[in-house]
C-alpha positions in Angstrom: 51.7 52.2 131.5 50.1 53.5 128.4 46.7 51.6 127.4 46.9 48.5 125.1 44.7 48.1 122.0 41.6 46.4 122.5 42.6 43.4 120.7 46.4 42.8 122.2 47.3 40.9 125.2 49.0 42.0 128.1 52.9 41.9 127.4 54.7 39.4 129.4 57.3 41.0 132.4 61.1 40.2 131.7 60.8 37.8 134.7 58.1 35.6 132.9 59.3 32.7 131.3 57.7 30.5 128.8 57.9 26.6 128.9 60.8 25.4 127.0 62.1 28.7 126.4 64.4 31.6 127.8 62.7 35.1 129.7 60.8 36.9 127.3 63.1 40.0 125.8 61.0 42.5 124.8 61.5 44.6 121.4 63.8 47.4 121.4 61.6 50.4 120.0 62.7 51.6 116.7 63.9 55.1 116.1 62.2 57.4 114.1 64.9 57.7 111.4 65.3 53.8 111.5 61.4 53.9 110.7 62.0 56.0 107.7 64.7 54.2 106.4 62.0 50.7 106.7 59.3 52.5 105.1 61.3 53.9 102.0 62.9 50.1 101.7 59.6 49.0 101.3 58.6 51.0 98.1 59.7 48.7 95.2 61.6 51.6 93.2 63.7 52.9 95.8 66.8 50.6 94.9 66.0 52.3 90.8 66.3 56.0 92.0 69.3 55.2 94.5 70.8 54.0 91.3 69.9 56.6 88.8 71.1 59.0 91.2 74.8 57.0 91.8 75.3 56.2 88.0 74.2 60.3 87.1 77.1 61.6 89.3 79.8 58.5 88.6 79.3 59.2 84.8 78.9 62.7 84.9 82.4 63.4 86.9 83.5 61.3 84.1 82.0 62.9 81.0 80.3 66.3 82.3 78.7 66.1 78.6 76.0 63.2 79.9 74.4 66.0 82.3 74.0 68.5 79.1 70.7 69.5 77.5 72.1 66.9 74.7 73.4 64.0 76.9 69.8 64.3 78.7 68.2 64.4 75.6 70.1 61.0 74.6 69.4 59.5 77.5 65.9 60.0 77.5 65.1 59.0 73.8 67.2 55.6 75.0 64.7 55.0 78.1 61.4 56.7 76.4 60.7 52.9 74.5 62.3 51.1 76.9 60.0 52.8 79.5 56.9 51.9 77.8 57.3 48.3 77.1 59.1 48.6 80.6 55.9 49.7 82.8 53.4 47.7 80.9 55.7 44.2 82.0 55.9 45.8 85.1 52.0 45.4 85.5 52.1 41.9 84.3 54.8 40.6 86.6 52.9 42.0 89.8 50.4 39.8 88.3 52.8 36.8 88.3 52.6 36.7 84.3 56.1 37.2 81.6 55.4 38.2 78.3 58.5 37.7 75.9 56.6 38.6 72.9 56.5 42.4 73.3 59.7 43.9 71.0 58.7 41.0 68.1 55.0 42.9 68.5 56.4 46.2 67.9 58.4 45.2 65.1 55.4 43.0 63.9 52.7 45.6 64.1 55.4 48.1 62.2 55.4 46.4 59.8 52.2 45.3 59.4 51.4 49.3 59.3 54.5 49.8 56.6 52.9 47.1 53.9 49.2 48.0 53.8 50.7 51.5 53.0 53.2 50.4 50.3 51.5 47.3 49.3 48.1 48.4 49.4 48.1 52.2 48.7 46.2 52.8 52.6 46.9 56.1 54.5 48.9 56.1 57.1 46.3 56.5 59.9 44.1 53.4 58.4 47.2 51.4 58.4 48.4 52.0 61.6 44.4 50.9 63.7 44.6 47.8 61.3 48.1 46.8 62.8 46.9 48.0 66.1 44.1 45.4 66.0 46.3 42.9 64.6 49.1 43.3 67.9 45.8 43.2 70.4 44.5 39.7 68.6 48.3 38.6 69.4 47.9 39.7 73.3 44.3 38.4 73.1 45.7 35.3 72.0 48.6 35.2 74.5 46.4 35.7 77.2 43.8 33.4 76.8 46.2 30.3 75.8 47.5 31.2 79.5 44.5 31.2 81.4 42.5 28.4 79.7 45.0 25.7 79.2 47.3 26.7 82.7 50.6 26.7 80.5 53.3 29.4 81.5 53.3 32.5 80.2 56.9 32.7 80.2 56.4 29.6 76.8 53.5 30.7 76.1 55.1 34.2 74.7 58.2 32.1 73.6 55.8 30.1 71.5 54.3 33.6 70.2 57.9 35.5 69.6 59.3 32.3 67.7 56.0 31.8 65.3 55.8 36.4 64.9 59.5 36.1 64.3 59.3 33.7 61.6 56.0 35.0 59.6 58.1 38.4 59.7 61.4 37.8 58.5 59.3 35.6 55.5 56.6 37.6 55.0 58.7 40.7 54.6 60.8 39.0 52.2 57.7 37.3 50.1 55.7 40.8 49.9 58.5 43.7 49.8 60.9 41.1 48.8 63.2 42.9 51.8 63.7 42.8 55.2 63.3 46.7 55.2 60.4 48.5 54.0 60.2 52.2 53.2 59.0 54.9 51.5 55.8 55.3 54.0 56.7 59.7 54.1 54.4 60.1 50.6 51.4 58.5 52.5 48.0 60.0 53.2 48.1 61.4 56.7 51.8 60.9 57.2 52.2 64.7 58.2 49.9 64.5 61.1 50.8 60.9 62.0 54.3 63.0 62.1 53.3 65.6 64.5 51.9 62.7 66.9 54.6 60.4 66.9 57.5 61.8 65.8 58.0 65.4 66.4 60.4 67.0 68.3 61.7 70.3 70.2 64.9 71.6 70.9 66.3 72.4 74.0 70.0 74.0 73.9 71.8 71.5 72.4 69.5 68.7 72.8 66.4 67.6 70.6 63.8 66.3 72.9 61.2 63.3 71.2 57.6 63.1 72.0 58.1 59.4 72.8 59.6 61.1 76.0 55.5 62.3 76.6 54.1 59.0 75.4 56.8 57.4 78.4 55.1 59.5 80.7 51.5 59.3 79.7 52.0 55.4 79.9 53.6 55.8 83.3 51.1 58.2 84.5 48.9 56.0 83.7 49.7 52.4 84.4 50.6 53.9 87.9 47.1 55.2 88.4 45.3 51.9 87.4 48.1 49.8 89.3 47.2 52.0 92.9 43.7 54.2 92.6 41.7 51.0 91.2 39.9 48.0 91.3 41.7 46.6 88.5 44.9 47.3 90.4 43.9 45.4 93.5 42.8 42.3 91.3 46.3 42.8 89.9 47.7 42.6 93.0 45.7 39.3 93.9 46.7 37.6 90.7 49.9 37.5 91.4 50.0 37.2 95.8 47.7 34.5 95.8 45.8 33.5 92.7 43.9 30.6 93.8 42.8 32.1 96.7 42.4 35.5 94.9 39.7 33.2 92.4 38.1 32.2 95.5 37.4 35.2 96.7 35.7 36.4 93.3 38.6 38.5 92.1 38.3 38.3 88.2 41.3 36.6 87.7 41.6 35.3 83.7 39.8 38.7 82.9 42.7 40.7 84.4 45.2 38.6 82.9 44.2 38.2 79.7 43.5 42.6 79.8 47.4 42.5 80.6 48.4 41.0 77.9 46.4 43.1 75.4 48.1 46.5 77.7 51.7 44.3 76.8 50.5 44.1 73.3 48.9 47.8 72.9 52.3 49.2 74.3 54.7 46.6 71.6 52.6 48.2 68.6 53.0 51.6 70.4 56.8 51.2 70.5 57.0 49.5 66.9 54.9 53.1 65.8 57.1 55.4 67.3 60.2 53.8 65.5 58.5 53.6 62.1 57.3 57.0 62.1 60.8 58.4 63.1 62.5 55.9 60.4 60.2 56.5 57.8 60.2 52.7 57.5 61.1 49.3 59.5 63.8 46.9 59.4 62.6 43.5 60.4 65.0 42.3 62.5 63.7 40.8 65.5 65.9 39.3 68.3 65.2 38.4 71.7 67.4 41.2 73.3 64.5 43.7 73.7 62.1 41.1 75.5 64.9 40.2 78.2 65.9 44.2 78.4 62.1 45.2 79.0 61.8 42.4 81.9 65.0 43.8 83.5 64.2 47.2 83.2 61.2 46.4 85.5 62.9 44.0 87.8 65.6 46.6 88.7 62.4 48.7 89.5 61.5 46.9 92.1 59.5 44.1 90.7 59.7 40.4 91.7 59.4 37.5 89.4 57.2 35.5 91.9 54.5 38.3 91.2 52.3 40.5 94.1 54.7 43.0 94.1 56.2 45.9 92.3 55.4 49.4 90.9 55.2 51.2 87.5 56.9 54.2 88.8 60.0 51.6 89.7 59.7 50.6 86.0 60.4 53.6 84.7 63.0 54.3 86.9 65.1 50.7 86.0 64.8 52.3 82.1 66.7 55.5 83.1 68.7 53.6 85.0 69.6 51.4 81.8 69.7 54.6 79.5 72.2 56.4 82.0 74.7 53.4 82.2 74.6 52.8 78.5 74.5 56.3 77.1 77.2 56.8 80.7 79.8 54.4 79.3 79.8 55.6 75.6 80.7 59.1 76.5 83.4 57.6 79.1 84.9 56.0 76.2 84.2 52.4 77.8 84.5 49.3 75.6 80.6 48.9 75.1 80.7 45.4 75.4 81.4 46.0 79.1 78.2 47.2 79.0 76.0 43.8 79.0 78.3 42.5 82.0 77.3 46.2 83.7 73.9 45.7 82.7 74.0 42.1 84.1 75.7 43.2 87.5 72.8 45.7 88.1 70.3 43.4 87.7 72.7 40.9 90.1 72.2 44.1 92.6 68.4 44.4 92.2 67.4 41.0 92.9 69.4 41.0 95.7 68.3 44.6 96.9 64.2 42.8 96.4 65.4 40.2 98.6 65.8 42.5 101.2 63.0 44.4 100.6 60.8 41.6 100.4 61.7 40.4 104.0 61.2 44.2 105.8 57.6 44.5 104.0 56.2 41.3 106.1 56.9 43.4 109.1 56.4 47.0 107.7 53.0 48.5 106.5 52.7 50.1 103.2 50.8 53.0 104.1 
């Protein structure tokens, strides 16, 4: 009989019975590849790649053109912005936390950026760290209406998109006197601003964007704080157990309200990208790309009760989105199929978390 750890006691014998109870069964020992199977369950964007990888090869027996240079190239300018408002959610529902306010951020901030330069006569590089303040006071201010009065984020951010989406549609049409604003490429600095933001490289028959690099930068690096450190772990805490986590010393409020600025950095990030390729903004704000952006992450892996999820997963739910939508198009679909697809998948991931969520109480992480 092999020795038994320290801390365990004996098992009992299949003849031992306990008081109320039948013999004591013992546990069938698992097989190696059944062990596998548990571990990759537990990691919160398996159910993403599994998907990616289906939806690549249904759509691409379909319309061979998705798995081109230029049907890759779509695909991936689709999930690059979807991808960064997609991981930086990600972090805040691990934490428990919603923000809805991101996409009326980026459109906010854009044009914020796209009047101080028309308006004002500013350089483009001026403009753009004076509406990048201006979309961290908004994530400042989401985050600490949430942790010092107790009210849910999830109103909190409605509260925020309703009151941005307002002062936007009217301020655009009081100062430009129109709900688009151009004219930004005569600008000091736009040339550089250019190179950083919107240039491009082609690839066969495919033009690749740099937001396809920012994507990954913000990936690489929300992944890194999320898993390698301290921050991460107080992330985790927030949204496991957050009055216990308080207890305990974890820092809470701080990490929360530092979420909401990285939701609110990564809106006037998005909002940047699109002006600079646009050479201007059209303020249109709708609630679509808040919902999207909290999908993309839950069909990564990420639950809505918080304390668990990845970045990586994140990422992988926007590709997942960017295949199906870019998928049916060249399939010749009706597109408006492709909300009740969209919806189905998310149907799918919740369900898929479910299970997940039940195997990692039993299965270690490591």
């Amino acid at each position: 009989m092999p020795p038994l750890h320290p801390f365990s006691a004996a098992p009992p014998s299949t003849s031992e019975r306990l008081p109320g109870f039948g013999p004591v069964t013992p546990a069938a020992p698992r097989s190696a590849g059944r062990r596998v199977l548990d571990r990759l369950l537990a990691r919160p964007g398996v159910g993403a790649l599994f998907g990616v990888l289906v939806l690549a090869v249904f759509f691409g027996l379909q319309a061979p053109e998705l798995i081109s240079s230029g049907g890759l190239a779509t695909v991936l300018d689709i999930a690059a912005p979807l991808g960064i408002g997609g991981v930086a959610v990600a972090l805040l529902l691990v934490a428990g936390q919603f923000d809805l306010s991101i996409g009326v951020v980026a459109v906010g901030s854009s044009l914020v950026t796209a009047l101080l330069v028309t308006q004002l006569g500013l350089g483009i590089w001026p403009a753009l760290l004076v509406s990048l303040l201006a979309a961290l006071l908004v994530g400042a201010a989401n985050g600490l209406l949430v942790v010092t009065t107790g009210l849910p984020s999830f109103l909190v951010t409605l509260a925020t998109f309703l009151v941005l989406q307002g002062a936007s549609l009217a301020g655009a049409a009081a100062i430009a006197g129109s709900s688009r604003v151009t004219g930004l490429a005569d600008a000091p600095g736009w040339e550089s601003a250019l190179a950083v933001f919107g240039s491009t490289a082609q690839l066969g028959d495919g033009r690749f964007r740099i937001s396809l690099l920012w994507w990954v930068l913000a990936t690489l690096l929300t992944t890194w704080l999320l898993w390698r450190t301290r921050f991460g772990n107080a992330v985790f805490a927030s949204g496991g157990a957050s009055r216990a986590a308080q207890e305990l010393g974890v820092p809470v409020a701080r990490t929360t309200v530092l979420l909401f600025l990285g939701t609110a950095a990564a809106g006037w990030l998005i909002g940047t990208l699109a002006l600079v390729r646009l050479g201007g903004v059209q303020v249109d704000p709708a609630l679509g790309d808040e919902i999207e952006f909290i999908v993309v992450a839950v069909i990564g892996g990420c639950l809505l009760t918080g304390g668990y999820g990845s970045t990586v997963g994140a990422a992988l739910g926007a590709l997942l989105y960017a295949v199906a939508r870019e998928g049916l198009s060249l399939a010749d679909w009706d597109p408006r199929w492709f909300q009740a697809f969209l919806g189905l998948l998310l149907l799918v991931a919740l369900l898929v978390n479910g299970v997940v969520r039940r195997r990692l109480r039993t299965v270690p992480r490591s």
